[in-house]
N, CA, C and O atoms as a DFTB+ gen file, in Angstrom:
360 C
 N C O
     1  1     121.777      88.615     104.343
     2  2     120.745      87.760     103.806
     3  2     119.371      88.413     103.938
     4  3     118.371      87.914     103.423
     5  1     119.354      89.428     104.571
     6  2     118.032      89.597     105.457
     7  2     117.444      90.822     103.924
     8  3     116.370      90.718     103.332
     9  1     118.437      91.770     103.667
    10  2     118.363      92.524     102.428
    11  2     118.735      92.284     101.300
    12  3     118.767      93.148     100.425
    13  1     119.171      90.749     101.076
    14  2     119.080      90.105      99.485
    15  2     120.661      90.884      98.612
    16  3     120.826      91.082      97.408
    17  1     121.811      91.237     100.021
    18  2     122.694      91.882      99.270
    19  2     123.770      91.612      98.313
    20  3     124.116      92.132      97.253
    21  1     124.299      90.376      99.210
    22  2     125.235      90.016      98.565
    23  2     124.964      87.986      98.371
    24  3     125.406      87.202      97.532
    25  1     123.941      87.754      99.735
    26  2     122.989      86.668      99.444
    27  2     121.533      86.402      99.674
    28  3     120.980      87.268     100.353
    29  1     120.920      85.592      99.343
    30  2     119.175      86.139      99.553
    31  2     119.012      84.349     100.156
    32  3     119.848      83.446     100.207
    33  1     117.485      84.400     100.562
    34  2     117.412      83.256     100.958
    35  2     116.631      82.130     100.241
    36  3     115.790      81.425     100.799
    37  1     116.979      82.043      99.022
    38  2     116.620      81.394      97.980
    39  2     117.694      80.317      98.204
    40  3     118.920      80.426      98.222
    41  1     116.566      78.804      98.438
    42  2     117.113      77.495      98.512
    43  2     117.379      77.208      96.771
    44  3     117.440      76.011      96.491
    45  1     117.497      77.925      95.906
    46  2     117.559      77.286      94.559
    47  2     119.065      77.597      94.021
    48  3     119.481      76.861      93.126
    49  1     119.616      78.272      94.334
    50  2     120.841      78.750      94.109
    51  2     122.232      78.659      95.133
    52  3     123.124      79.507      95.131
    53  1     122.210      77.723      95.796
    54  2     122.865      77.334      96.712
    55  2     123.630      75.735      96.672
    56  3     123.109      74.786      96.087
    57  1     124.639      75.670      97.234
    58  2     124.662      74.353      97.176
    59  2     125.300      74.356      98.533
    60  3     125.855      75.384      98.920
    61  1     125.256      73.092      99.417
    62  2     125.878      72.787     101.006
    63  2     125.881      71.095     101.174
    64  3     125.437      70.156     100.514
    65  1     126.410      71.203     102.058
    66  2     127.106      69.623     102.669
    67  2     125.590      69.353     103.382
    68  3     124.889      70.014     104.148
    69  1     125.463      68.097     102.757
    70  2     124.198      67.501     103.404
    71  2     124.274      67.578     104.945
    72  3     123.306      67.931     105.618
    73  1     125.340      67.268     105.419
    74  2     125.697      67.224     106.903
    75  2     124.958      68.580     107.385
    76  3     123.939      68.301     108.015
    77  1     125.158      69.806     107.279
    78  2     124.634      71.121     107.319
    79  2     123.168      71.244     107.844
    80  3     122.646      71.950     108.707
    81  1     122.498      69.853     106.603
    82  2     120.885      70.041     106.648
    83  2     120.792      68.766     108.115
    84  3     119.909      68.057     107.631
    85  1     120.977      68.389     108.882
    86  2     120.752      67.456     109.396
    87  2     119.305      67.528     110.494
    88  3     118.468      66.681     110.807
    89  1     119.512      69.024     110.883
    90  2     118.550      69.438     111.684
    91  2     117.805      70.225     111.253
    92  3     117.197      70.795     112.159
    93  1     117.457      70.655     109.966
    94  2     116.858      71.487     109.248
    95  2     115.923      70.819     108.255
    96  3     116.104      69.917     107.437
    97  1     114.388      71.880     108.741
    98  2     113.147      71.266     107.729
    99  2     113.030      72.197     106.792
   100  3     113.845      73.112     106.908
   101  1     112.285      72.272     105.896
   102  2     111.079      73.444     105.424
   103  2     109.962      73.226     105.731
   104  3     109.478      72.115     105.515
   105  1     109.305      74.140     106.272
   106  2     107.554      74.330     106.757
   107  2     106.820      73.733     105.544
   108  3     107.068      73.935     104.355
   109  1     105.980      73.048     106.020
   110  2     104.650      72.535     105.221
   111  2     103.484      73.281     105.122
   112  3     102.863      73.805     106.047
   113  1     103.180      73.295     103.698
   114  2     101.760      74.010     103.734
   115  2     102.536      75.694     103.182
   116  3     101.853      76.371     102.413
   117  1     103.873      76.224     103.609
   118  2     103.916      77.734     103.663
   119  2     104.366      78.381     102.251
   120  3     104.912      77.445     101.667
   121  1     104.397      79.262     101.602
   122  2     105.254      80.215     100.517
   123  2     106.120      80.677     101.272
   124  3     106.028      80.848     102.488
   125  1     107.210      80.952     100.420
   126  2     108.391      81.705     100.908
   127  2     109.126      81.244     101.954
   128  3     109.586      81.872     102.908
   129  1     109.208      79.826     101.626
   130  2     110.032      78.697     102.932
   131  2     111.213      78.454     103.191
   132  3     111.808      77.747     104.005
   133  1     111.623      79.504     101.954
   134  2     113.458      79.157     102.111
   135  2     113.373      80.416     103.237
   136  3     113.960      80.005     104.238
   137  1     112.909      81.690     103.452
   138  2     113.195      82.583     104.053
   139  2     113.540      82.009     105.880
   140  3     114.486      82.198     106.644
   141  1     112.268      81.281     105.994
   142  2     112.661      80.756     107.611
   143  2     113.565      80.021     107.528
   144  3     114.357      80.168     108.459
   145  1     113.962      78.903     106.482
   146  2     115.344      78.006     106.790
   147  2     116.403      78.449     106.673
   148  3     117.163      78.639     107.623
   149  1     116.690      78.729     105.353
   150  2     118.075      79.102     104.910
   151  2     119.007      79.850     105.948
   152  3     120.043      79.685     105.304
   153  1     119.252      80.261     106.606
   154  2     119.914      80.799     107.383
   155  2     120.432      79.594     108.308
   156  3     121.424      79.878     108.979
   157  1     119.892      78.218     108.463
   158  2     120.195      77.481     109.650
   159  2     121.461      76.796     109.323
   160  3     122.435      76.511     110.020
   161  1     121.085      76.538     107.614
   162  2     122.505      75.774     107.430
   163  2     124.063      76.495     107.131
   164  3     125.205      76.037     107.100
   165  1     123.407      78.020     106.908
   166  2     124.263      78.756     106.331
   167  2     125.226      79.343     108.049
   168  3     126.333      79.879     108.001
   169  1     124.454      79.060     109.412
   170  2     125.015      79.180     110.794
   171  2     125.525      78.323     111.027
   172  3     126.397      78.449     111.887
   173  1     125.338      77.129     110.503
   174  2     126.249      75.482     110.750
   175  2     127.713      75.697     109.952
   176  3     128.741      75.412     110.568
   177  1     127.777      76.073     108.928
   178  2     128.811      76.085     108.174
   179  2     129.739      77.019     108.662
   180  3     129.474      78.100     109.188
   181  1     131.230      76.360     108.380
   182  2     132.797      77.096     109.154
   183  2     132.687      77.751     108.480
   184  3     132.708      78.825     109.080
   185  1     132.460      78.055     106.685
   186  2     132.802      78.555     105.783
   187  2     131.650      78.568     104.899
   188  3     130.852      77.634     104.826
   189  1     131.545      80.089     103.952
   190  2     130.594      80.246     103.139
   191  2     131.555      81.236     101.828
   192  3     132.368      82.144     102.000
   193  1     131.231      80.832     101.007
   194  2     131.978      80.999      99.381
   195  2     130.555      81.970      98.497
   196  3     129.368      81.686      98.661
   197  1     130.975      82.915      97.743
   198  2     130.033      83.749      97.250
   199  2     130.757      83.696      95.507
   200  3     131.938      84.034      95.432
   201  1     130.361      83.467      94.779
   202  2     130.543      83.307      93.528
   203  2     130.178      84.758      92.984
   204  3     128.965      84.962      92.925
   205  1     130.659      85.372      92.744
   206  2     130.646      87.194      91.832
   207  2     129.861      86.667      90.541
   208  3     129.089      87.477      90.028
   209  1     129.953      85.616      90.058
   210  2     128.778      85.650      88.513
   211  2     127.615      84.773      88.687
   212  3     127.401      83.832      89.451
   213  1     126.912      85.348      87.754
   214  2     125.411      84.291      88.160
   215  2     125.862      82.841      87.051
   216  3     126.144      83.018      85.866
   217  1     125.856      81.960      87.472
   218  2     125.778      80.732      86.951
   219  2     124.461      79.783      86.913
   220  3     124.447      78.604      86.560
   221  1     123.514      80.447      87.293
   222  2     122.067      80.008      87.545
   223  2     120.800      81.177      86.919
   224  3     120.737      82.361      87.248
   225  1     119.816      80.433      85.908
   226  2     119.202      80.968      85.450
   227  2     117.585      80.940      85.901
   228  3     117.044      79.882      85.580
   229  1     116.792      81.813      86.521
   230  2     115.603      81.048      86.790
   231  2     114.415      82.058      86.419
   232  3     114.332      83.212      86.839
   233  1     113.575      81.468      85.621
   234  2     112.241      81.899      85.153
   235  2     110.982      81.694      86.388
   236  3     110.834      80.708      87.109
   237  1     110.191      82.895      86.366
   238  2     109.143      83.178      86.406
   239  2     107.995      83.191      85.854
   240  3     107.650      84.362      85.698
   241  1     107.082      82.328      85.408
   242  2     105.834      82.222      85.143
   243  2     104.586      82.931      85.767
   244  3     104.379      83.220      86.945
   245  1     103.721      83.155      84.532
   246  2     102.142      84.025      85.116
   247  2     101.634      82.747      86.425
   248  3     101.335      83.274      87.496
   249  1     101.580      81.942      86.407
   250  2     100.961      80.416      86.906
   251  2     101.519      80.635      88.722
   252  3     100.858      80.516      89.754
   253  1     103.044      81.005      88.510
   254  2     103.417      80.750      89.696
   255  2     103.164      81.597      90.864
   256  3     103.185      82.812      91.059
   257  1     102.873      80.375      91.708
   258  2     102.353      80.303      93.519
   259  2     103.201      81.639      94.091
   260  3     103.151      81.608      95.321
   261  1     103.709      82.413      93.770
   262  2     104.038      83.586      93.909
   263  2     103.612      85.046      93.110
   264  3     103.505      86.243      93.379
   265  1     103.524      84.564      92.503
   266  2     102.775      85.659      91.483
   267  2     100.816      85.376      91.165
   268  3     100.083      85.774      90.260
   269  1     100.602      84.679      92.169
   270  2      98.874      84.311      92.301
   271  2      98.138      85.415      93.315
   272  3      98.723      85.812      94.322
   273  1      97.264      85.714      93.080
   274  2      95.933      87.034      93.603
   275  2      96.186      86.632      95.296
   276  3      96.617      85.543      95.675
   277  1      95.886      87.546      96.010
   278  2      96.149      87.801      97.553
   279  2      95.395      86.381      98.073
   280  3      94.335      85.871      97.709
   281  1      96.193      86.044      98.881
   282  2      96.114      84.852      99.789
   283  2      96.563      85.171     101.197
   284  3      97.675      85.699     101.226
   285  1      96.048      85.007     102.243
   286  2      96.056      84.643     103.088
   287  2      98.144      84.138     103.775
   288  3      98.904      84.528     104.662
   289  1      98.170      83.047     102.581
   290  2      99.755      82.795     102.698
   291  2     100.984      83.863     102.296
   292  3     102.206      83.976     102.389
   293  1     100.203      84.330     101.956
   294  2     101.416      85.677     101.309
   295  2     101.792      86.686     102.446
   296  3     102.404      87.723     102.190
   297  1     101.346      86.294     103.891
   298  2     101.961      86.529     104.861
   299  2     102.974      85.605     105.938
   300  3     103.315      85.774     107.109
   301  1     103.320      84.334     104.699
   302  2     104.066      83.542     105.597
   303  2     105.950      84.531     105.315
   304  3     107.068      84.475     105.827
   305  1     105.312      85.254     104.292
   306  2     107.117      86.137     103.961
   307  2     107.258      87.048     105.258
   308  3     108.419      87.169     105.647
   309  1     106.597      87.496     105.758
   310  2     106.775      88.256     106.934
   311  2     106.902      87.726     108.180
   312  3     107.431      88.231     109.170
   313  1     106.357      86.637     108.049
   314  2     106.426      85.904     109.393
   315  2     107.781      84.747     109.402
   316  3     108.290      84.404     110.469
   317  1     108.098      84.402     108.529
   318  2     108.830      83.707     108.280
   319  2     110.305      84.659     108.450
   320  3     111.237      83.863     108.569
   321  1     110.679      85.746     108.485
   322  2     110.957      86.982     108.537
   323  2     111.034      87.268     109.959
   324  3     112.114      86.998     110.485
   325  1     110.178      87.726     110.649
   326  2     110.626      87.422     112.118
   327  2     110.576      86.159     112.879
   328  3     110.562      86.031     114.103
   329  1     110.555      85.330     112.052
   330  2     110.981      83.830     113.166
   331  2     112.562      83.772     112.736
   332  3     113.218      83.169     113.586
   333  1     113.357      84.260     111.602
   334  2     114.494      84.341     111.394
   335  2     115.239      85.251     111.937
   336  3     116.440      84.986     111.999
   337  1     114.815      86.445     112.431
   338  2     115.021      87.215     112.860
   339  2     115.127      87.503     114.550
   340  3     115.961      88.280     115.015
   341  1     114.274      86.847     115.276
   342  2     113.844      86.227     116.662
   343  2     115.144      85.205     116.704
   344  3     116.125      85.393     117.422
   345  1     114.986      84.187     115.881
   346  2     116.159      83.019     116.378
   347  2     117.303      83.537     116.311
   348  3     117.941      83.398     117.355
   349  1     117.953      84.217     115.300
   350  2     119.182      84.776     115.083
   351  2     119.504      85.854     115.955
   352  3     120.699      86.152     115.951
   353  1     118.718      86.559     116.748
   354  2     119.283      87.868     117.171
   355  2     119.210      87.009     119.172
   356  3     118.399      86.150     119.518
   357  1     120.085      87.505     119.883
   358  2     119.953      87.053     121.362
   359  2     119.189      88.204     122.008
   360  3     118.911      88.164     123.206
Protein backbone atom coordinates (compact mmCIF):
# COMPACT_ATOMS: atom_id res chain seq x y z
CA UNK A 1 0.00 0.00 0.00
CA UNK A 2 2.76 2.19 1.01
CA UNK A 3 4.12 2.10 -2.99
CA UNK A 4 0.63 2.15 -4.68
CA UNK A 5 1.55 -1.53 -6.05
CA UNK A 6 -0.83 -3.72 -6.18
CA UNK A 7 -3.11 -1.33 -3.71
CA UNK A 8 -2.92 2.44 -2.95
CA UNK A 9 -4.66 4.21 -0.26
CA UNK A 10 -7.41 5.69 -2.05
CA UNK A 11 -10.79 5.50 0.03
CA UNK A 12 -12.65 5.77 -3.48
CA UNK A 13 -12.05 2.49 -4.89
CA UNK A 14 -12.60 0.19 -2.18
CA UNK A 15 -15.39 -1.35 -0.70
CA UNK A 16 -15.44 -3.05 3.26
CA UNK A 17 -17.81 -4.23 5.96
CA UNK A 18 -18.95 -1.29 7.85
CA UNK A 19 -18.03 -3.34 10.94
CA UNK A 20 -14.18 -2.76 9.78
CA UNK A 21 -14.81 1.14 10.07
CA UNK A 22 -16.00 1.05 13.65
CA UNK A 23 -12.93 2.61 15.12
CA UNK A 24 -11.80 4.49 12.25
CA UNK A 25 -12.01 8.41 11.41
CA UNK A 26 -10.64 10.62 8.66
CA UNK A 27 -8.73 13.75 9.88
CA UNK A 28 -10.49 17.04 9.60
CA UNK A 29 -9.30 19.99 7.98
CA UNK A 30 -6.33 17.51 6.08
CA UNK A 31 -5.59 16.50 2.05
CA UNK A 32 -4.60 13.21 1.40
CA UNK A 33 -6.76 11.55 4.31
CA UNK A 34 -7.24 8.29 2.98
CA UNK A 35 -3.32 7.87 3.30
CA UNK A 36 -3.44 7.96 7.33
CA UNK A 37 -6.68 5.75 7.45
CA UNK A 38 -6.91 3.29 4.98
CA UNK A 39 -4.68 0.89 6.27
CA UNK A 40 -6.79 0.55 9.68
CA UNK A 41 -9.60 -1.16 8.15
CA UNK A 42 -7.65 -2.99 5.69
CA UNK A 43 -5.58 -4.54 9.43
CA UNK A 44 -9.13 -5.37 10.82
CA UNK A 45 -10.05 -7.50 7.95
CA UNK A 46 -9.39 -11.67 7.94
CA UNK A 47 -9.45 -11.24 4.30
CA UNK A 48 -8.64 -8.78 1.46
CA UNK A 49 -9.71 -9.56 -2.40
CA UNK A 50 -7.78 -7.56 -5.25
CA UNK A 51 -9.77 -7.37 -8.46
CA UNK A 52 -6.98 -7.57 -11.65
CA UNK A 53 -9.40 -5.01 -13.76
CA UNK A 54 -10.22 -1.51 -13.11
CA UNK A 55 -13.97 -1.31 -12.72
CA UNK A 56 -13.78 2.30 -11.45
CA UNK A 57 -13.29 5.37 -13.41
CA UNK A 58 -12.09 8.66 -11.83
CA UNK A 59 -11.44 12.15 -13.27
CA UNK A 60 -9.28 14.84 -12.33
CA UNK A 61 -10.11 18.40 -12.68
CA UNK A 62 -7.89 21.84 -13.04
CA UNK A 63 -10.22 23.05 -9.76
CA UNK A 64 -9.19 20.12 -7.68
CA UNK A 65 -7.87 20.55 -3.94
CA UNK A 66 -5.04 18.50 -5.18
CA UNK A 67 -3.95 19.95 -8.09
CA UNK A 68 -4.19 23.77 -6.33
CA UNK A 69 -0.73 26.15 -5.98
CA UNK A 70 1.52 25.18 -2.79
CA UNK A 71 -0.22 25.12 0.48
CA UNK A 72 0.94 24.63 3.53
CA UNK A 73 -1.49 21.25 3.54
CA UNK A 74 0.27 19.58 0.88
CA UNK A 75 2.39 18.34 3.64
CA UNK A 76 -0.35 16.45 5.33
CA UNK A 77 0.83 13.49 2.40
CA UNK A 78 3.99 13.10 4.21
CA UNK A 79 2.93 13.25 7.46
CA UNK A 80 0.11 11.30 7.12
CA UNK A 81 2.81 8.85 5.71
CA UNK A 82 4.72 8.51 8.78
CA UNK A 83 1.85 8.34 11.20
CA UNK A 84 1.02 5.15 8.99
CA UNK A 85 4.11 4.09 9.02
CA UNK A 86 4.96 4.69 12.99
CA UNK A 87 1.58 2.79 13.83
CA UNK A 88 2.14 -0.13 11.57
CA UNK A 89 5.75 -0.89 12.12
CA UNK A 90 6.60 -2.20 16.15
Amino acid sequence: MLIGDRCDSSACDKLFYRSLWSECRFPHGKIYEDVAVMYKPLLRANSVAIVGKPLYNYFRHSASITKSAFSPKLFDYPNNTMIRIATTNP
